[in-house]
C-alpha positions as CSV (number, residue, x, y, z in Angstrom):
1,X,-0.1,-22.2,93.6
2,X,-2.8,-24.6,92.3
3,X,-2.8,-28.2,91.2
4,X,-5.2,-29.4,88.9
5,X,-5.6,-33.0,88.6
6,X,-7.5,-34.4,85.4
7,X,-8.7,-37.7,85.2
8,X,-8.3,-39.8,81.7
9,X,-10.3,-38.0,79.1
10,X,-11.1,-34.9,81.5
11,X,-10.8,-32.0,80.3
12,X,-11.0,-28.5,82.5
13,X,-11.9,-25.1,80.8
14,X,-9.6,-22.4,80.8
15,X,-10.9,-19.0,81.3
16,X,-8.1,-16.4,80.6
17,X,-9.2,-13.8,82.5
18,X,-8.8,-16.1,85.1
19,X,-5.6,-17.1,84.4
20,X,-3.7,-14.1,84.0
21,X,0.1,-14.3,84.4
22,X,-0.2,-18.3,85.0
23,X,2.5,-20.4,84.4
24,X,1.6,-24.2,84.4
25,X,3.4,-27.4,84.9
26,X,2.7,-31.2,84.3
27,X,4.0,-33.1,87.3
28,X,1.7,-36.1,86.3
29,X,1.5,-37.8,82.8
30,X,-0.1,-36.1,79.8
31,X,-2.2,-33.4,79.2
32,X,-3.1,-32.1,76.0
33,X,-4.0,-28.4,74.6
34,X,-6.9,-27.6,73.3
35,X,-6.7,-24.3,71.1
36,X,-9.4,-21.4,70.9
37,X,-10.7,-22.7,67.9
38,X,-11.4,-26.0,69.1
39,X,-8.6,-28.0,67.4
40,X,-6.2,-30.0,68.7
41,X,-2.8,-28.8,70.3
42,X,0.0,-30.4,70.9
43,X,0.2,-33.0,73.9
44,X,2.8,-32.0,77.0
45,X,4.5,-34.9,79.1
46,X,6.2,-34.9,82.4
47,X,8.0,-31.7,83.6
48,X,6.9,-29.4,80.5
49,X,5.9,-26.0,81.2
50,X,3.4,-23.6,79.4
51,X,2.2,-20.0,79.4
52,X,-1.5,-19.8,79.4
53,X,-1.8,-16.3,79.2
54,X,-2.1,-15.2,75.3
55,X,-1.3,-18.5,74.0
56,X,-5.1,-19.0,72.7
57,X,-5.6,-22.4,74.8
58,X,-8.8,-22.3,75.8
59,X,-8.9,-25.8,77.5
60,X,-6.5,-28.5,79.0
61,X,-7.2,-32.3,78.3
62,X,-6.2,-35.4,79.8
63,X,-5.4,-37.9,76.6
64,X,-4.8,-40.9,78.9
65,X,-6.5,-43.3,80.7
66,X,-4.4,-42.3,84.1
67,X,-4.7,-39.4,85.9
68,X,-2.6,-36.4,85.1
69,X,-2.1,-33.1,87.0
70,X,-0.7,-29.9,86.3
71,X,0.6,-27.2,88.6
72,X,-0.5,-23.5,88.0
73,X,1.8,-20.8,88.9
74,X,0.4,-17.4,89.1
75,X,1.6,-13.9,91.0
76,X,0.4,-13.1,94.0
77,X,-1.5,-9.7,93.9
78,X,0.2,-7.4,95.5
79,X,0.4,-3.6,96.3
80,X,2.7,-1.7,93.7
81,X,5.6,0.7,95.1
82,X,3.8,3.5,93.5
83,X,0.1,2.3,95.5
84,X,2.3,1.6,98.9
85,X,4.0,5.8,98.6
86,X,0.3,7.2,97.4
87,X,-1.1,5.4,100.8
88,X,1.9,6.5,103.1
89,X,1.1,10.7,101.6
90,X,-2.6,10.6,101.2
């Protein structure tokens, strides 16, 4: 788990390879999408939660003047049943 805080009027890039499987939620004010093609998405309060993996946001912005944070939720990698049986034969 990660927390992002973003000041007012920061804005932190989002890289999706990066992000795969990340779940995020505002804890802390406002934070604003910002869609692949630059433009404007919609703005996220308190306690909303968002997919970042295939939703096209390319950046997460901070519309305030207070400091807002996010938590990011992602899977932890780990070994597959089928990797843990090929290690235990082979």
């Amino acid at each position: 788990m990660r927390t992002i805080a973003l000041r007012g009027g920061a804005r932190f890039a989002v890289v999706a390879a990066e992000w795969h499987d990340a779940f995020a939620v505002v804890t802390r004010g406002r934070v604003q999408l910002e869609l692949r093609d630059g433009g404007p998405g919609p703005v996220l309060g308190r306690d909303a939660g968002f997919w970042l993996r295939g939703t096209g946001v390319r950046a997460l912005r901070n519309p305030g003047r207070r400091t807002a944070t996010v938590r990011i939720v992602t899977r932890t990698p780990e070994t597959s049943p089928m990797e843990e049986r090929h290690d235990q034969h082979g």
